[in-house]
N, C-alpha and C positions, 0 to 999 in steps of 0.2 A: 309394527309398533308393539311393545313388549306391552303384557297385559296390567301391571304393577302401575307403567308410565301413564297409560288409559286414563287406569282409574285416579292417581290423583291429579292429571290433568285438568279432567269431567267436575272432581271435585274440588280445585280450585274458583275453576270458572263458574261454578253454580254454587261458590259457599254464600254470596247473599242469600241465594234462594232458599239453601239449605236454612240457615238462620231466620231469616224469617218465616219462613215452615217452624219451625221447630219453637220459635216466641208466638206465633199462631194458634197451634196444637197445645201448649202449655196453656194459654191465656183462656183456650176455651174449657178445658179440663179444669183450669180453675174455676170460671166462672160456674159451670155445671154443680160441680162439686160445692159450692158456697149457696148454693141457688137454691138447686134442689135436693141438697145434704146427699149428693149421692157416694157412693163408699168403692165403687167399682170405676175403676180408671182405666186399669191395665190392659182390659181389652180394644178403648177405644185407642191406645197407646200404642198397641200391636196392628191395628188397624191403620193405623196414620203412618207411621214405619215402614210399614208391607207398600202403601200408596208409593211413599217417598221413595222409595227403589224399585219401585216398579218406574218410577217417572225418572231416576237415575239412569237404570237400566238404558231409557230409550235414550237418552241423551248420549247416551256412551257410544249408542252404535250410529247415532248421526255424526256423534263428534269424528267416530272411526271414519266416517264415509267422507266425512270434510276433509282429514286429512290424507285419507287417501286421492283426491282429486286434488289438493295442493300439490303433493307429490308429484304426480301426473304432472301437471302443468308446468310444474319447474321445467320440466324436457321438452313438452312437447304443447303445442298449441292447441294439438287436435284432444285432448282431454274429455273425460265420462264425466259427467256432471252430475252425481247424485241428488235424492230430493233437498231442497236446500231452505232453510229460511231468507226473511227479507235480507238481513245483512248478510249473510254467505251469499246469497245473488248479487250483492254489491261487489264484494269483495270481490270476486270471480269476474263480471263484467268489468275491473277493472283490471285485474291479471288479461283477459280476452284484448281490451282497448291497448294494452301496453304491446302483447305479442304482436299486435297488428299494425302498429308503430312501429315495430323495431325488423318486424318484416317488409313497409313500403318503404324503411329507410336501407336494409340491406338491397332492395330489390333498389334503388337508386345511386345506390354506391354501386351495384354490379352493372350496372347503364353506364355510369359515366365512366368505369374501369375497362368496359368492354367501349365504349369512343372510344377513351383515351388510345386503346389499345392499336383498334381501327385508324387515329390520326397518326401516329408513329410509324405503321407499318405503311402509310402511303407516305407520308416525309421520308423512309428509308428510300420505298421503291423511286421516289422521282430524284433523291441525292444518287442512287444508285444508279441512273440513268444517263445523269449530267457528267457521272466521274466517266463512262464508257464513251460519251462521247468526249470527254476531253484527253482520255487517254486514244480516242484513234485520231482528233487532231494534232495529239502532240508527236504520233509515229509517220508526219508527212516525210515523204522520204527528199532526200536536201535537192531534185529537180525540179520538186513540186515547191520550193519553200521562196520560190517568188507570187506563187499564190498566197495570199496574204487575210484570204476571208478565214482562212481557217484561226487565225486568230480572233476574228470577232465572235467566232464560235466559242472559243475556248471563256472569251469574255463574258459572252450572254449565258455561258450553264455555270460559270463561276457567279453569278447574281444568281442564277438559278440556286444553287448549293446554301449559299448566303441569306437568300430568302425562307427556304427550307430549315437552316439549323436557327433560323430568329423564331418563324413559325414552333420550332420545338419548345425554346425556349418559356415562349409566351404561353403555351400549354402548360407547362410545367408551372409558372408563375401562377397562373389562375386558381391552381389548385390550394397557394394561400394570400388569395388575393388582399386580403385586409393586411398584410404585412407590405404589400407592394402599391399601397393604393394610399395617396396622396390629394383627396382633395383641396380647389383654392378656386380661386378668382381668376380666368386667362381671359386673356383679351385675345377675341377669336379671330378677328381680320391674318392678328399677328399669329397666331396659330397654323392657319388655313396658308399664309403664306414660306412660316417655316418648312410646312408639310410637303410644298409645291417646290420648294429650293430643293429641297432633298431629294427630288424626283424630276430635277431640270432634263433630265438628260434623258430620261425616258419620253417627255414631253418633244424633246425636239429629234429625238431616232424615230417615234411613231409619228412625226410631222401633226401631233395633237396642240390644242395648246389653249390655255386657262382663262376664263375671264372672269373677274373676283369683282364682284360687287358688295360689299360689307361695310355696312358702316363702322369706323373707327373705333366708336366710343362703346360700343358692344362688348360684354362682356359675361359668362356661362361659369356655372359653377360645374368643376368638372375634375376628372386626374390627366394633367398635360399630356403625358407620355402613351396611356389607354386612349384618350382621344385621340391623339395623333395618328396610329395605330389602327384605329378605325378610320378615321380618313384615307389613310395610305392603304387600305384595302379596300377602299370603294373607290377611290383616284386610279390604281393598278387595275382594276375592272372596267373606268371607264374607259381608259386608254389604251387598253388591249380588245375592245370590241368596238373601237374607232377607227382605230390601225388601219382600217382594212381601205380605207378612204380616205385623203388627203385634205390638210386643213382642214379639221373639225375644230370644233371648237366645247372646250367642256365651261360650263359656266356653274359658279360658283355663288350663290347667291343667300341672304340672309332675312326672314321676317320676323321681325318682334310682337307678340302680342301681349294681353295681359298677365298670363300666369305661364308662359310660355316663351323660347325663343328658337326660331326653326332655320337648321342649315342646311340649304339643297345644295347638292351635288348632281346636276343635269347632263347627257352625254348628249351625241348626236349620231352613236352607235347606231349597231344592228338590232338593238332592244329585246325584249323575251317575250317568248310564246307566251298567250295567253293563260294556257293550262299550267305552264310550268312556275308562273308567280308565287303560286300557293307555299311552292314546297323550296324556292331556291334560297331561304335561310338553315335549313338540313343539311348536315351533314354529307360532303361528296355528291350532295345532289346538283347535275353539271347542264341536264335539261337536253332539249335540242342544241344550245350552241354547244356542250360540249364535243357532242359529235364534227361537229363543222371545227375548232379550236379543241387540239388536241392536249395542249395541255394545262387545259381547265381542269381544275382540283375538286372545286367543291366546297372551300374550306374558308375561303377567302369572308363570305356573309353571313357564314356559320359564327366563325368567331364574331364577325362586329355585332350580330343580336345575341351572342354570347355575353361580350364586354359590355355593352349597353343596358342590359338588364343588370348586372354587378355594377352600374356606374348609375343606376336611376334614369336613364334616357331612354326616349324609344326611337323606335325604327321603323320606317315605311316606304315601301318602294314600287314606285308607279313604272310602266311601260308599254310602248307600243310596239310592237316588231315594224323594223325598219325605220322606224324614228327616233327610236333613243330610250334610254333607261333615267328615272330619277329618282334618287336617294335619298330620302331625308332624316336628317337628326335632329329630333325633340328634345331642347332643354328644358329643365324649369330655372325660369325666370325668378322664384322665390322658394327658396329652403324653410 
């Protein structure tokens, strides 16, 4: 900082001071002077002077030191903090509060850019999986092409494919989800059983199949399309860790309470280890069944306590190994 800029900065910011020093100094010289007819001034004039930039002086090389830790701070968080008065410690602890802000928010943006990244690279690898095998059932060679399974193959990883690039999609959406978010008034019965039409067919290949108790007149403040969406990834889990057992039956059931209204979704699946509850809304976290159910993702409950906290609803999910998994969605019953 140039030495010229210094000093009339110094002496901007202290010209009260200066001025009332100097209507001070004058007022007492007068009064002296009037008082006790004194005749000699000049000294106590040069006295007062000599004070006054002596206390200039100090001011100048605070103000230097102030500015040099502004500087500082512009770049870097980690900044020397010279000695400071009461308001330069304000100032400063709020320059500190801001850098710390904009550091837990970059450090949240590089979390969710490192998911995001991490959910893409496993949507590639299982699209990239489904296309290999549909390309070795489409090279059946024409003696084998009275086998006929190899089309159900080509069926089930083209849903596979399907379900994967919606999964992309819905990522991608989240990221401005207040332009894709539509709240209203649904009537859940009729929800719950759009959800289950669109998924008949998984219902009756896994031989699972629905029991919907809800009363009619129910209805949840919500966005149609996100809830649904959460349903059909908790209905897709329950029917895939039913599978494995004939005639189950998933039950769909609804309680209303005072400031509340609660959607169970019940399997009679294989249900989750105990230890592994904790953590099976994580990200890729697939547990013990994913070992046993090879192509468990992980991603399926990650999203619905994703979309549920964006939509105001919660989430909770009970289980027993061996007995079943249950789901539930928390509305509020009053906005």
């Amino acid at each position: 900082m140039y030495l010229m800029e210094l000093i009339t900065d110094v002496l901007k910011n202290k010209s009260r001071v200066i001025i009332a020093y100097i209507i001070n100094t004058s007022i007492l010289i007068i009064f002296y002077s009037l008082l006790l007819d004194a005749k000699e001034f000049l000294y106590p004039i040069v006295i007062s002077v000599f004070v006054l930039f002596i206390y200039l002086f100090i001011e100048m090389l605070k103000y230097k030191n102030f500015v040099s830790s502004l500087e500082e701070a512009k770049v870097s968080p980690d900044y020397q903090c010279k000695s400071m008065n009461l308001q330069e410690k304000m100032i400063f602890d709020t320059i500190k509060n801001i850098h710390d802000g904009y550091t837990n928010k970059f450090y949240e943006m590089y979390c969710e850019q490192r998911d995001k990244d991490t959910l893409f690279s496993q949507f590639i690898h299982n699209m990239k999986t489904s296309v290999t095998v549909i390309d070795l059932a489409s090279q059946k060679r024409p003696l084998e092409i009275k086998d006929t399974s190899y089309l159900q193959d080509i069926k089930e990883e083209n849903d596979k494919l399907k379900m994967n690039l919606e999964q992309c999609l819905n990522v991608l959406r989240l990221e401005d989800f207040s332009k894709d978010y539509i709240p209203e008034k649904v009537n859940l019965i009729k929800l719950v059983n759009d959800v289950i039409n669109a998924k008949k067919r998984d219902f009756i290949y896994r031989r699972v199949y629905p029991k919907v108790q809800i009363d009619a007149d129910i209805e949840v403040y919500t966005d149609k399309k996100w809830c649904s969406y959460m349903m059909d990834q908790i209905l897709s889990n329950a029917i895939k860790y039913s599978a494995s057992h004939e005639n189950k039956k998933i039950y769909i059931t609804s309680n209303t309470e005072e400031n509340s209204i609660t959607l169970s979704i019940r399997d009679e699946g294989i249900g989750i280890d105990l230890e592994d509850i904790p953590r099976v809304f994580e990200a890729f976290f697939t547990g013990n069944n994913g070992r046993e159910y090879k192509n468990a993702t992980g991603i399926g409950l990650y999203m619905v306590k994703l979309i549920s906290e964006k939509l105001g609803h919660r989430v909770h999910i009970n289980s027993k190994k061996g007995k079943g998994t249950e789901v539930k969605i928390i509305y509020l019953s009053k906005m």
